[in-house]
Every structure is written in C-alpha cells, then in structure tokens.
N, C-alpha and C positions, 0 to 999 in steps of 0.2 A: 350190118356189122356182126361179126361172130360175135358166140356168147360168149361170156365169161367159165361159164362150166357146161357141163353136158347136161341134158333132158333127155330122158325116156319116158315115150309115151308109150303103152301097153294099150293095145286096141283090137278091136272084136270085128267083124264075125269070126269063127274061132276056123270059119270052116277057107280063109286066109292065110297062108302061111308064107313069112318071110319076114325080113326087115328090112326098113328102108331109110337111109342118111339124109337128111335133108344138106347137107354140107355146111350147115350154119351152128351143129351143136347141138340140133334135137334128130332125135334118132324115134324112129316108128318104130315098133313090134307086134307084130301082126301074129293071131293064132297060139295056138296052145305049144309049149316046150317045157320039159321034162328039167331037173333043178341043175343039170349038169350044163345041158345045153342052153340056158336061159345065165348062166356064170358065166359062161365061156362069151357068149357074145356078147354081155355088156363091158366084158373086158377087153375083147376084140372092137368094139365100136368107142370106148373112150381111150383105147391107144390109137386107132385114127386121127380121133377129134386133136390131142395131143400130139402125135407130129404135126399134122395139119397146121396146128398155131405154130409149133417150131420152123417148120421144114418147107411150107405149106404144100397147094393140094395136090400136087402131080408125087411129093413122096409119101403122103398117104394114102395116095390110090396103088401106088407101088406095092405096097404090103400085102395087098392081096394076090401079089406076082410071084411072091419070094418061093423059089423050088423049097420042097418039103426037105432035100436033103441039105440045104442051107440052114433049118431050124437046129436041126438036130446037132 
C-alpha cells in the first residue's frame, strides 16, 4: 500500500551517489549533494510521489520524459 506522505531516507557510504524511488513513497539518497541540488530533488521526488497517487505510475515516470523546452 503507498504511503500516505513521502520519506527520505539519506544514506551513506558517501562514496555512492544517486537516488533511488522505491515507488511506494520512500525515496533513498545516497552520497553527498551540495544545498541546491539536495532542494531540487526532494522537490523533484515528492512531485513524483504526488502525481503517482493522482495520475499514477506510468505519469510519473513520464516526468522525467518531458523535453526541456516544454518546461520552459
């Protein structure tokens, strides 16, 4: 059953780097990131978690399709 909210779990060795979505609401972070890029993807990973419960998972895996010049 998904969660109700998102977890992050920040985890070590540091010499690891990436993140990884379990699909269920808790999200790994692996390795060391800098205050910008540790912003940006918990914001990028709880709008996942967030369409996922709306839309679910095939338009939250989409999001990370969308052309750069559709952002803008």
């Amino acid at each position: 059953m998904p969660r109700r909210r998102p977890s992050f779990e920040f985890t070590f060795p540091k010499s690891v780097y990436g993140i990884y979505d379990t699909g269920d609401g808790r999200i790994y972070i692996f390795g060391e990131h800098d205050e910008n890029q540790i912003e940006n993807v918990l914001n990028h990973e709880v709008l996942h978690w967030a369409v996922q419960k709306v839309a679910g998972k095939q338009a939250s895996l989409y999001l990370d399709n969308i052309p750069k010049e559709e952002l803008q």
